[in-house]
Short mmCIF file of the C-alpha atoms (twelve columns), coordinates in Angstrom:
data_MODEL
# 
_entry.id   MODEL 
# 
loop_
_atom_site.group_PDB 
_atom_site.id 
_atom_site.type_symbol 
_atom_site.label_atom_id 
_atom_site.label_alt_id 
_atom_site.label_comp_id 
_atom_site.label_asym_id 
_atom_site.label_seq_id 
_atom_site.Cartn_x 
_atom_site.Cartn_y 
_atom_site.Cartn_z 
_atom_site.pdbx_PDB_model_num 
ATOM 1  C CA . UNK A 1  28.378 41.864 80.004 1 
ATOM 2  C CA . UNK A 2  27.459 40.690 76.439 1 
ATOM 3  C CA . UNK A 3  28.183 43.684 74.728 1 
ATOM 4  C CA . UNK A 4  31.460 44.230 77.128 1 
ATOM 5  C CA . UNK A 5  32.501 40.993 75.337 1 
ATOM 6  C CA . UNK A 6  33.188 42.342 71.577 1 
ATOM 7  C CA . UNK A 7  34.846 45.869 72.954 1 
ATOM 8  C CA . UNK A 8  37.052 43.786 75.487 1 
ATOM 9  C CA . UNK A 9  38.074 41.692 72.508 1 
ATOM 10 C CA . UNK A 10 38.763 44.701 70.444 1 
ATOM 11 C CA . UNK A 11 40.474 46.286 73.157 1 
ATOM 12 C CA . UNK A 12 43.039 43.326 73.895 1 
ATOM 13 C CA . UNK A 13 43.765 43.307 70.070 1 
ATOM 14 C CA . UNK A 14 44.579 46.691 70.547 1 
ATOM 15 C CA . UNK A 15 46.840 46.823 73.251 1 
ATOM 16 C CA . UNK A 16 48.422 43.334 71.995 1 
ATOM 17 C CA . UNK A 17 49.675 44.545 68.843 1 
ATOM 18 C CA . UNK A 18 53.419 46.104 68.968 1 
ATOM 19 C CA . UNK A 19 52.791 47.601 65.434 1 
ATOM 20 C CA . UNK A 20 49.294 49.399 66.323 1 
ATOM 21 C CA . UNK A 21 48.957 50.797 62.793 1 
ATOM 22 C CA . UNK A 22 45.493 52.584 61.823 1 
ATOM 23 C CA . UNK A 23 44.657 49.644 59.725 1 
ATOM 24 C CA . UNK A 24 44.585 47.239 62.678 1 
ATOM 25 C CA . UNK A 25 42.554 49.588 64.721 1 
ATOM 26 C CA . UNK A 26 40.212 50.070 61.841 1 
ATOM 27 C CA . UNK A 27 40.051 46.032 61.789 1 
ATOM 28 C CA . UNK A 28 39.358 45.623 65.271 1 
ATOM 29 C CA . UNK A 29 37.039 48.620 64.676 1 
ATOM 30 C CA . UNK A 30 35.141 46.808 62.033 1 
ATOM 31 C CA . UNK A 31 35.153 43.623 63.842 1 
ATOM 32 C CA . UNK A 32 33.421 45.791 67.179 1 
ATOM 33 C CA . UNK A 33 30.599 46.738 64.903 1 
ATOM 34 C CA . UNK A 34 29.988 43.213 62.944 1 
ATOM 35 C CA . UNK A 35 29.611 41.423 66.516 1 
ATOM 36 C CA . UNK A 36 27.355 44.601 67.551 1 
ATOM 37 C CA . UNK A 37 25.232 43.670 64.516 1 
ATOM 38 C CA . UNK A 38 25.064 40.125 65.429 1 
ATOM 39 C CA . UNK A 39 23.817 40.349 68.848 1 
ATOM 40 C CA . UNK A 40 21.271 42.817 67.510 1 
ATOM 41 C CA . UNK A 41 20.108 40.702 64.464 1 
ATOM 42 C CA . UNK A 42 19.698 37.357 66.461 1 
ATOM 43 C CA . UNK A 43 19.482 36.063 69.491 1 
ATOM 44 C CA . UNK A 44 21.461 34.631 71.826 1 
ATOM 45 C CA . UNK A 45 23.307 30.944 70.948 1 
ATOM 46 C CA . UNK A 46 21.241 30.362 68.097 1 
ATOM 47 C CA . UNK A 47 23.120 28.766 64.806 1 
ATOM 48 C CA . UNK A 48 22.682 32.489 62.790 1 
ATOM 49 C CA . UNK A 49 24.404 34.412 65.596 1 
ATOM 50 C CA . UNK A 50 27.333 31.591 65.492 1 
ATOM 51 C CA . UNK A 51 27.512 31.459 61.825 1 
ATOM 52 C CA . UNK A 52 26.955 35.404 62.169 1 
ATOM 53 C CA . UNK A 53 30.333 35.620 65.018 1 
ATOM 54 C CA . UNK A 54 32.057 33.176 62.372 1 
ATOM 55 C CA . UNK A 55 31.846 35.447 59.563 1 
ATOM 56 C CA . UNK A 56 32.991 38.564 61.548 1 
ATOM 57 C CA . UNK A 57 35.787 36.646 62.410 1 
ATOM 58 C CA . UNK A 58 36.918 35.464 59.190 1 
ATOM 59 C CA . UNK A 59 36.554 39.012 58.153 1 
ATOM 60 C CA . UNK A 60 38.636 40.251 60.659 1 
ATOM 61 C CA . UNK A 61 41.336 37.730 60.047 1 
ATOM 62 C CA . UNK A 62 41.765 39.145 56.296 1 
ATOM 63 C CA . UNK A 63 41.854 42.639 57.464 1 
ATOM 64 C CA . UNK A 64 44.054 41.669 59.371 1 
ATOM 65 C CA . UNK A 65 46.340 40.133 57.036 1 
ATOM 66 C CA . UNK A 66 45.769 42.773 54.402 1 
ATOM 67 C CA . UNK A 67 46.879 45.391 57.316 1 
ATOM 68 C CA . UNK A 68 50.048 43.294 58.169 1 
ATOM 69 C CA . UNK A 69 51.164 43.172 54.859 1 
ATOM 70 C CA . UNK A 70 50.704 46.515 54.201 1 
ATOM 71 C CA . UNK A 71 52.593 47.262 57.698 1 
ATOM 72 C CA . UNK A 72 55.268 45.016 55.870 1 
ATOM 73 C CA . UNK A 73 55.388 46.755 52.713 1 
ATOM 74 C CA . UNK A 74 56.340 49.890 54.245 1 
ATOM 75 C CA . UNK A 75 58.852 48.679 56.384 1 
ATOM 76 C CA . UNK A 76 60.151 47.171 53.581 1 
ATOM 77 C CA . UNK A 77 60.211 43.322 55.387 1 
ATOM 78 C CA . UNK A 78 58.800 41.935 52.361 1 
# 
């Protein structure tokens, strides 16, 4: 169930998005394997896997804003 966590997360992202452009699914992709690498560098709720899950999740949140604006720029919704 652990490692069903991440994908399930990745997977709602996914499906949640009305503009599923590459560069989201490469984010959520990316995301999918930084958790992955968390729960195989530490263990389980230990402060390095939260500060490890905190990190991915910053990084996804700038990929995703990088995508969206991208997504914007060729729409031309600036």
């Amino acid at each position: 169930m652990r490692t069903a966590l991440p994908f399930l997360f990745v997977t709602l992202v996914a499906c949640s998005n009305q503009n599923n452009s590459p560069e989201l699914n490469q984010c959520a992709q990316q995301n999918y394997q930084c958790e992955q690498n968390c729960n195989l560098s530490s263990t389980e709720q230990t402060m390095t896997r939260q500060i490890c899950s905190g990190e991915c999740v910053e990084k996804y949140n700038n990929c995703k804003a990088q995508a969206e604006e991208l997504s914007k720029i060729r729409t031309g919704q600036y």
